[in-house]
C-alpha positions as CSV (number, residue, x, y, z in Angstrom):
1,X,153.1,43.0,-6.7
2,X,155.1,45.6,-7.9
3,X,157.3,47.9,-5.7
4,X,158.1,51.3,-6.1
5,X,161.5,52.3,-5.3
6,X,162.0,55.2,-2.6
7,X,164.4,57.9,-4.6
8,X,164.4,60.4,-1.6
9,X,168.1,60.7,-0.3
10,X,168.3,57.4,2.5
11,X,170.7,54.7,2.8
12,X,170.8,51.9,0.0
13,X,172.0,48.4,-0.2
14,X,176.2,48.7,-0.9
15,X,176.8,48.7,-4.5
16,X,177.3,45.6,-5.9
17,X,175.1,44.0,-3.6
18,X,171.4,43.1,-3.8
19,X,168.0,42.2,-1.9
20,X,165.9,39.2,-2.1
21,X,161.9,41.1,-2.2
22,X,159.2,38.7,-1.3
23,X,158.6,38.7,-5.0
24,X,161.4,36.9,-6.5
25,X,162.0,34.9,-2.9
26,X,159.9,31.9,-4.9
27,X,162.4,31.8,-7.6
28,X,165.4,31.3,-4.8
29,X,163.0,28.8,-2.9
30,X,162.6,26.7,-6.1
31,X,165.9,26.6,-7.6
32,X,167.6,26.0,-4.3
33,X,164.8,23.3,-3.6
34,X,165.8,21.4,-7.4
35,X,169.6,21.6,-6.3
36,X,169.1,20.2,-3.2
37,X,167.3,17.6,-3.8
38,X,169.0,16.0,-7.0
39,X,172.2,16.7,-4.9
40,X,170.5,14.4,-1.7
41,X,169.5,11.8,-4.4
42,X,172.6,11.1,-5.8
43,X,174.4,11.2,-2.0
44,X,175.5,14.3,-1.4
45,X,175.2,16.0,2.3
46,X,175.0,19.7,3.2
47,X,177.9,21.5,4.8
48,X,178.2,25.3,5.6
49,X,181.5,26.8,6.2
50,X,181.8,30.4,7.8
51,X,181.5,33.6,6.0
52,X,184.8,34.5,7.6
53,X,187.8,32.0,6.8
54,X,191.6,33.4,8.0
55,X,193.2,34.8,4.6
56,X,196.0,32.5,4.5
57,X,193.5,29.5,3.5
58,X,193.3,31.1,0.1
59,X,196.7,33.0,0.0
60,X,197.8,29.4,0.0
61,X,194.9,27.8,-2.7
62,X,193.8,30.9,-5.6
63,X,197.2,31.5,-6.0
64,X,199.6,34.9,-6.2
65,X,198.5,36.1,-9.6
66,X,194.6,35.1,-9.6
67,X,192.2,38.7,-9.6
68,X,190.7,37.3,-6.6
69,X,193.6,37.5,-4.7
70,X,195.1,40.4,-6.5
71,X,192.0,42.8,-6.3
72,X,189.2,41.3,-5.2
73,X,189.3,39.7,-2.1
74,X,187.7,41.5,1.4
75,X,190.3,41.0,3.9
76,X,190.7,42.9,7.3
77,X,192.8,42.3,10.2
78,X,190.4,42.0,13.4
79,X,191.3,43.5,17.1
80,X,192.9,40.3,18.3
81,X,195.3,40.9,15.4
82,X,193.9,38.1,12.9
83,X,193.5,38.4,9.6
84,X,190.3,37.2,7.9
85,X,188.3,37.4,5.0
86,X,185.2,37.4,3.5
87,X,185.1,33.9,1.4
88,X,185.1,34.6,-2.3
89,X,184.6,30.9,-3.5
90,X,183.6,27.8,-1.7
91,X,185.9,24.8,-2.6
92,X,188.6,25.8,-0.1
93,X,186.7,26.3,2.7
94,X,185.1,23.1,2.0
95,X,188.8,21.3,1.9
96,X,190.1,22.6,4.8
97,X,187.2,21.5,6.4
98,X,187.9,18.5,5.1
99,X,191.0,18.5,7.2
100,X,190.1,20.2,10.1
101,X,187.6,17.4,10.8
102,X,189.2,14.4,9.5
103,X,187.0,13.6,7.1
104,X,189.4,10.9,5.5
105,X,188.7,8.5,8.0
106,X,185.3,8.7,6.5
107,X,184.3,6.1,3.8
108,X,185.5,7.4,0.6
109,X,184.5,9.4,-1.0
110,X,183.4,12.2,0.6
111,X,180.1,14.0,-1.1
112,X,179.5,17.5,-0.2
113,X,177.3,20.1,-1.1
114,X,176.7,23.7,-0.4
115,X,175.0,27.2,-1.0
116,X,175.7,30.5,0.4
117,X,177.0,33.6,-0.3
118,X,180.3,34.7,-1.8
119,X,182.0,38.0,-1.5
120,X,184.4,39.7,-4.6
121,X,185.3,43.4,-5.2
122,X,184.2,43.1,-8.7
123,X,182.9,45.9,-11.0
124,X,179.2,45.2,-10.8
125,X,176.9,44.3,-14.1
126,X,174.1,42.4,-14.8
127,X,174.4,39.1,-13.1
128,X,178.1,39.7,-11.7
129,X,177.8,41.1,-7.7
130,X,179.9,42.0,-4.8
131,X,177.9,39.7,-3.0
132,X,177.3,36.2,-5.4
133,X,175.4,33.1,-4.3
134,X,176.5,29.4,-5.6
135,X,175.2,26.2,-5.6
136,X,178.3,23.5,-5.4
137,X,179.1,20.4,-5.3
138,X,182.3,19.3,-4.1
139,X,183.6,15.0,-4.0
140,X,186.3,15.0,-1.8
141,X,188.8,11.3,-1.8
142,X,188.2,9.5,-5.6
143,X,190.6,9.9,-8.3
144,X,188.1,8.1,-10.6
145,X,187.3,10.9,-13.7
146,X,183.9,9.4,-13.2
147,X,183.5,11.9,-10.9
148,X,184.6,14.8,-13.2
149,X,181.4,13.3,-15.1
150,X,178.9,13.1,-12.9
151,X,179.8,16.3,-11.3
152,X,179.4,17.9,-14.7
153,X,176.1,15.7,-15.4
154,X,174.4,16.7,-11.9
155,X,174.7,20.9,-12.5
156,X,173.2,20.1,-16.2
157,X,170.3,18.3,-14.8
158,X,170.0,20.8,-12.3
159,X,169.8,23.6,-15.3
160,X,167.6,21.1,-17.1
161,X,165.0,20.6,-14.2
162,X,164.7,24.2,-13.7
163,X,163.6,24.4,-17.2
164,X,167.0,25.9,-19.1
165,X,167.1,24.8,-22.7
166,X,170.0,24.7,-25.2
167,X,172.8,23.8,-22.9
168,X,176.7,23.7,-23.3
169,X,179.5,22.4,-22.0
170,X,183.2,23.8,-22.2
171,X,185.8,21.4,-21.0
172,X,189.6,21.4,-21.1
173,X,192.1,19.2,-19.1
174,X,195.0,21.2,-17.5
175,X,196.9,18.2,-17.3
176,X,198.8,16.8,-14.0
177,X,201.8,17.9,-12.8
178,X,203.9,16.9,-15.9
179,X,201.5,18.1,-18.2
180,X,201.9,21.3,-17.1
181,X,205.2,21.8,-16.1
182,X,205.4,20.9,-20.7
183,X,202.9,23.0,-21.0
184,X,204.4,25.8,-19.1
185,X,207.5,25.8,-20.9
186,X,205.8,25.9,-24.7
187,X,203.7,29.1,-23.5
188,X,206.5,30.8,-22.3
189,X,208.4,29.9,-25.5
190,X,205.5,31.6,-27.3
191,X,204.9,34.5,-25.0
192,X,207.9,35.3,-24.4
193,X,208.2,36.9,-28.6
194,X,205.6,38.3,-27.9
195,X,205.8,39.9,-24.7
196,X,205.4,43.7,-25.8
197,X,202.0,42.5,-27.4
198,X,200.7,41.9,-23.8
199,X,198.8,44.0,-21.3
200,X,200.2,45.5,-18.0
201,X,199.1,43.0,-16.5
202,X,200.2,39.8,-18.2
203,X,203.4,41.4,-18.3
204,X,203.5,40.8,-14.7
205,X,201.9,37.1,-14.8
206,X,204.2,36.4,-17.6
207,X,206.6,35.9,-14.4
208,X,204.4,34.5,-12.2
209,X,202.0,32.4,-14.0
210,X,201.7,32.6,-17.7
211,X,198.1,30.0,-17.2
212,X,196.8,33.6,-16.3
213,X,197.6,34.6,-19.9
214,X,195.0,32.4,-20.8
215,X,192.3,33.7,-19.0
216,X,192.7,37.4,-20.0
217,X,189.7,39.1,-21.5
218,X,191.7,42.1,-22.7
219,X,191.1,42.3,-26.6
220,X,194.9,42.1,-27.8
221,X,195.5,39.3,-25.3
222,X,192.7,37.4,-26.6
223,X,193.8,37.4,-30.1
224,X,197.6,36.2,-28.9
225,X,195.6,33.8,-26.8
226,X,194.1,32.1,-30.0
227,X,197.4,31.7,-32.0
228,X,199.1,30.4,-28.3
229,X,199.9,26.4,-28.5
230,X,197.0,24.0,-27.2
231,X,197.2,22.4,-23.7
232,X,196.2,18.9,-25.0
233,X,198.6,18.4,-27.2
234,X,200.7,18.7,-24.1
235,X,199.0,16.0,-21.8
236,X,201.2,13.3,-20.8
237,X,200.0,9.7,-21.3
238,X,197.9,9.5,-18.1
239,X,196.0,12.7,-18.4
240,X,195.2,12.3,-22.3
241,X,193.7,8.8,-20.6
242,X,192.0,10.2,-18.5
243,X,190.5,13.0,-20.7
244,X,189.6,10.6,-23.6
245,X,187.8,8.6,-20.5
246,X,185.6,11.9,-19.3
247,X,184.4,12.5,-23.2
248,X,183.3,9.0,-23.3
249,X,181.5,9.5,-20.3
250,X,179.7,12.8,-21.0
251,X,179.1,10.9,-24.5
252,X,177.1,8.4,-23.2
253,X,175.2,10.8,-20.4
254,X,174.5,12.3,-23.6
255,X,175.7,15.8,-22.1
256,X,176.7,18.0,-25.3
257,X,180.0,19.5,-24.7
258,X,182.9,20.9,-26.7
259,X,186.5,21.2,-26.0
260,X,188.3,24.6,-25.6
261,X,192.0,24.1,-25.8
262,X,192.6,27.5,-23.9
263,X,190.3,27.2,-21.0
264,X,191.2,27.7,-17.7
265,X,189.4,28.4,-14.6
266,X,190.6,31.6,-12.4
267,X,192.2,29.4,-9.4
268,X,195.8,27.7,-9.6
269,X,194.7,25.4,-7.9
270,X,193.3,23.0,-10.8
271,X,194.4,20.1,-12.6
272,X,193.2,17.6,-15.1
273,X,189.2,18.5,-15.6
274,X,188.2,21.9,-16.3
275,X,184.5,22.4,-17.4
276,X,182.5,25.6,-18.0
277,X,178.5,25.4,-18.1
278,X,176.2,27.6,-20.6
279,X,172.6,28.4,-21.6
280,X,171.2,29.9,-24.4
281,X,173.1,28.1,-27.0
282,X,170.3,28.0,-29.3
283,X,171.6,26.3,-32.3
284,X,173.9,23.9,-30.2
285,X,177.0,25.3,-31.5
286,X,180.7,25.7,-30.0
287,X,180.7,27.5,-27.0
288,X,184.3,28.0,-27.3
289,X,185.0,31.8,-25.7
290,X,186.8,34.8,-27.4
291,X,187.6,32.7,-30.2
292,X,187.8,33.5,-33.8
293,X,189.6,31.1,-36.5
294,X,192.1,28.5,-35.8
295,X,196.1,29.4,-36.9
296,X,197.3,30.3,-40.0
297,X,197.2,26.4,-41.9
298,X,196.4,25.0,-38.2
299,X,194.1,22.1,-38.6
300,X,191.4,21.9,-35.5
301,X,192.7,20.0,-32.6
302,X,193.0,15.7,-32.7
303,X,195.2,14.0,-30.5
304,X,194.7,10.6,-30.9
305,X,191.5,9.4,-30.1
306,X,190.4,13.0,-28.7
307,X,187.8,14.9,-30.8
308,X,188.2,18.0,-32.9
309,X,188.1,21.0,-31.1
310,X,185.3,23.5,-33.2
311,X,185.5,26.9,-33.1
312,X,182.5,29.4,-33.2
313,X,182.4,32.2,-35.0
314,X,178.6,33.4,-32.3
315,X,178.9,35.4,-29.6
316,X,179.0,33.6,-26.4
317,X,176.2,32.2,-24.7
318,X,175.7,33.0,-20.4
319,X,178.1,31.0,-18.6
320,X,175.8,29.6,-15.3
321,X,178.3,26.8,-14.2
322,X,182.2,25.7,-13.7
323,X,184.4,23.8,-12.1
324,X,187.0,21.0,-12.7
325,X,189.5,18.7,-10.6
326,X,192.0,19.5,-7.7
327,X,193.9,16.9,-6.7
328,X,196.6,18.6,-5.3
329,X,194.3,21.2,-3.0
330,X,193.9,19.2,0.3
331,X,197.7,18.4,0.3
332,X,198.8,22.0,-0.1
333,X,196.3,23.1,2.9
334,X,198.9,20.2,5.4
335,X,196.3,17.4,4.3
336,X,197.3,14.0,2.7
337,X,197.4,14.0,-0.4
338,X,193.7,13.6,-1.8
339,X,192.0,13.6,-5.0
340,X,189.1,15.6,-5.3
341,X,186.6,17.0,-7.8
342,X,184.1,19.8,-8.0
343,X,182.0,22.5,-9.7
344,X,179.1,25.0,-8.8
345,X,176.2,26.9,-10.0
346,X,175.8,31.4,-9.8
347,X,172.3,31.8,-8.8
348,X,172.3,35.0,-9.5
349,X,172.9,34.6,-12.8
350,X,170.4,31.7,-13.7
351,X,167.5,33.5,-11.9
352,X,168.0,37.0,-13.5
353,X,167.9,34.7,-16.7
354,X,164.9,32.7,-15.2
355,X,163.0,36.2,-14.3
356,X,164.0,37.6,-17.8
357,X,162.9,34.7,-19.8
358,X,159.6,34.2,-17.4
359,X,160.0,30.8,-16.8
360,X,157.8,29.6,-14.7
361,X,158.2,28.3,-11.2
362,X,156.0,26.7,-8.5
363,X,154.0,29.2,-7.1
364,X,154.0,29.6,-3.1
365,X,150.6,27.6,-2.0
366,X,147.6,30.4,-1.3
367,X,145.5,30.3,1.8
368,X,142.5,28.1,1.6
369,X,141.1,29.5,4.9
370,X,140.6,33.3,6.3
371,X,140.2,34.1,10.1
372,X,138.3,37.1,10.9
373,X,138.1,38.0,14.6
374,X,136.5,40.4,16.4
375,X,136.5,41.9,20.1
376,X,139.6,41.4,22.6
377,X,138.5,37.7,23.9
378,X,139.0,36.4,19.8
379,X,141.8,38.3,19.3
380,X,143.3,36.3,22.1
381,X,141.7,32.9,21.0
382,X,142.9,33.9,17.3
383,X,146.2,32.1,18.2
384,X,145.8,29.2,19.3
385,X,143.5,28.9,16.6
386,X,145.5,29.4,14.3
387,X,148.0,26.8,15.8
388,X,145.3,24.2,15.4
389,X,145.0,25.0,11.6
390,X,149.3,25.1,11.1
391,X,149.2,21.4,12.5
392,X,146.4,20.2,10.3
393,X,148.5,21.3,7.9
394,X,145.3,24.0,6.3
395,X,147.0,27.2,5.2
396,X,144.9,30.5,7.0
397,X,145.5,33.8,6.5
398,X,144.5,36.7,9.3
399,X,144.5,40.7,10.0
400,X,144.5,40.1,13.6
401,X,145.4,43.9,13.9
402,X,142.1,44.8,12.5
403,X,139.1,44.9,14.0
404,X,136.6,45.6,11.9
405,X,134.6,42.5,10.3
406,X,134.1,44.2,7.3
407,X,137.9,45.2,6.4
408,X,138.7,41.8,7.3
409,X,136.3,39.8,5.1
410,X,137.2,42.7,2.1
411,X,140.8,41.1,2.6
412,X,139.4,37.6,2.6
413,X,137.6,38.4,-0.6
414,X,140.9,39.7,-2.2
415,X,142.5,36.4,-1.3
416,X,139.9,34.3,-2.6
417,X,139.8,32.1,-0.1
418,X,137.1,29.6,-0.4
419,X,135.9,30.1,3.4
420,X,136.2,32.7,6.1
421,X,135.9,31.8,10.0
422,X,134.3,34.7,11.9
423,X,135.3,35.0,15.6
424,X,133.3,37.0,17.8
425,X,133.1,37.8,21.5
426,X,130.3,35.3,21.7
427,X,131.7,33.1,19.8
428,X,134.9,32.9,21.5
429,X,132.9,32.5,25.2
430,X,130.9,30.2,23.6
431,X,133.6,27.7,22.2
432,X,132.2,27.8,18.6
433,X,133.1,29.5,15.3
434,X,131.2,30.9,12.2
435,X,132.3,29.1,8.9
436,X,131.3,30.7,6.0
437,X,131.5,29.6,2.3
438,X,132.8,32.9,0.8
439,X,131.2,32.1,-2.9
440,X,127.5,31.8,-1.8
441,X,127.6,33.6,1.6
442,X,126.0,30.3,3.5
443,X,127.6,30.0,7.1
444,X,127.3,27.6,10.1
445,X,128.5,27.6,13.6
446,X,130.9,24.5,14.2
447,X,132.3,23.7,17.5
448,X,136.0,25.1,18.1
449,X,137.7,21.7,19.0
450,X,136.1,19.7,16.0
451,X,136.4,23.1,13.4
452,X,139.7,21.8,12.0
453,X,138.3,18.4,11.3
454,X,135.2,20.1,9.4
455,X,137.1,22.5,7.4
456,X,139.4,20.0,6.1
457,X,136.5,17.4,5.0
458,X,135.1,20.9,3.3
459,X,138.4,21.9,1.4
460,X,138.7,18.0,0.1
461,X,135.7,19.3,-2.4
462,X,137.0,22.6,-3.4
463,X,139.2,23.5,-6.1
464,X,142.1,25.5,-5.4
């Protein structure tokens, strides 16, 4: 059914924001349904946190220099003189939950997922809102990379059951703490001759965090970006382990991923694991982002028994999915120190991809039944009529605001619904009910109390 839009001067939706029409609601239905349940299979429970966290939880987590907390967070302070925001991502919330309810004295680990709405100031395109919605997963209390693998192996079966083809995985380890604090000093070694090559910004994360370098999708730093040294030849023992371990792992789930030596994900709060998630990459190539050719005389990446990073010359596929490892989040929010893993899914993204590509999803069950009425004594039997029919479990559609017989079978023959019930003042004192069989126009009178039992005997012959 196709809407059209009102263009007269009235008050719209805030930009960067979007409805949910009755139309596309079977696309949120379905892919919400498919998450949930392979989440609940593999023992995952539903949590919701509030819309509205205070805005020291992430001060403390996304870290100085992040956009989020730079530019695109909705924060306000409230009458009572608190200051909250409007949650732009879903891990913290989740850990501080974590705390707040003492959730470690809970078997470990702890398997959570979620899906809700996000909130970022961000300049609006296709697939990229003010207001996002994500599916995630979150394992809260296992330092086991296993994890880090089956988080990554649950969000591609989720693509893959909602019928995405062609997908990708970018992964990257960030290293623990003395991984990065090597890493940190070889970028600002190389930054640092370079420094008038840099954006505004970067200038200023140059001193604050030069990760964020990294992660800049301005075009000059992109191109210092692929000449900057690679992460992994900076792990330390334990996190090249640990890596190596997660490859062998997505190896044998037979995930196909490829490394990226300069990802990072837009939160300081990561370490070890970081993964990004893509469709459409049709010829199973290197996702790797932004990048062109290796070095000058630079040979791709292979420390030790780590493979080759490849580079891809294509333009990059839809990133859908992301996540990665946090050990050090719960402890930095007053928790004990806790291991934890974690990753989610932008719906908005993978159903303006589902709509675009028209793949098909289930569609909502039609009515098999249509109750026409007629006269004020059906109207008011109508409902508990149709109360019967809801607990038999027979799907019934009705105009109970119409009173004409003949609008309301017009409707009923719209819906191709293989029977109509007809209601009638005489009917209704009588205690009985005209079925007819819509296709041939035969009807019969049936008794009210036993006219659930007959139509469902009926429908067990009829095609839907």
């Amino acid at each position: 059914m196709s809407i059209k839009k009102n263009t007269k001067e009235t008050i719209q939706t805030p930009k960067g924001t979007h409805d949910v029409l009755p139309a596309d609601e079977m696309y949120w239905e379905y892919v919400r349904h498919v998450a949930s349940e392979i989440a609940r299979f593999y023992g995952f429970n539903r949590i919701e946190t509030p819309h509205l966290e205070k805005t020291e939880l992430f001060l403390h987590t996304l870290g100085d220099s992040t956009d989020v907390i730079e530019k695109q967070m909705y924060s306000f302070r409230t009458r009572g003189g608190d200051m909250l925001t409007l949650r732009p991502e879903g891990t913290a919330p989740v850990a501080r939950a974590y705390i707040q309810y003492g959730m470690h004295t809970l078997p470990q680990p702890v398997k959570l997922y979620y899906d809700g709405s996000f909130f970022r100031h961000e300049n609006p395109q296709r697939g990229r809102y003010r207001e996002l919605h994500q599916f995630g997963l979150e394992v809260l209390g296992e330092e086991d990379v296993v994890v880090d693998a089956l988080i990554i192996r649950l969000l591609h079966t989720i693509l893959e059951e909602l019928g995405f083809e062609n997908i990708a995985v970018q992964v990257n380890s960030m290293g623990d703490d003395e991984s990065q604090s090597t890493y940190r000093k070889e970028l600002v070694a190389f930054y640092k001759k370079r420094f008038n090559s840099l954006c505004k910004d970067c200038k200023r994360r140059f001193r604050e965090n030069p990760f964020r370098l990294l992660d800049c999708k301005e075009h000059g730093c992109v191109e210092l970006r692929d000449e900057a040294p690679h992460m992994i030849k900076s792990l330390s023992e334990v996190s090249k382990k640990r890596f190596k371990t997660l490859l062998e792992f997505l190896d044998e789930s037979k995930v196909p991923y490829f490394i990226n030596p300069h990802l990072v994900r837009g939160f300081d709060y990561y370490t070890d694991t970081v993964f990004e998630i893509f469709v459409n990459c049709e010829d199973g190539s290197s996702v790797v982002n932004d990048t062109v050719t290796p070095p000058d005389g630079e040979t791709p990446i292979a420390t030790d028994d780590i493979p080759p990073v490849i580079i891809s010359q294509k333009s990059s596929p839809i990133a859908v999915a992301a996540g990665g490892r946090y050990d050090g989040l719960i402890k930095s929010l007053g928790g004990k120190q806790t291991p934890a893993a974690g990753g989610a899914i932008g719906l908005d993204r993978i159903i303006l991809e589902m709509k675009s590509r028209q793949m098909p999803v289930p569609l909502a069950p039609k009515p098999r039944l249509f109750l026409v009425q007629l006269g004020p004594a059906a109207k008011k039997k109508s409902f508990g009529l149709l109360e019967e029919f809801r607990r038999a479990g027979i799907l019934v559609a009705e105009s109970v605001s119409k009173d004409s017989i003949k609008s309301q079978l017009r409707i009923a023959s719209k819906l191709e619904v293989p029977y109509a019930l007809i209601l009638g003042q005489k009917e209704a004192l009588d205690g009985t009910v005209i079925l007819r069989e819509m296709d041939v126009g035969m009807q019969e009178t049936v008794s009210l109390k036993d006219v659930a039992v007959v139509v469902k005997g009926k429908l067990k012959g009829k095609k839907l």
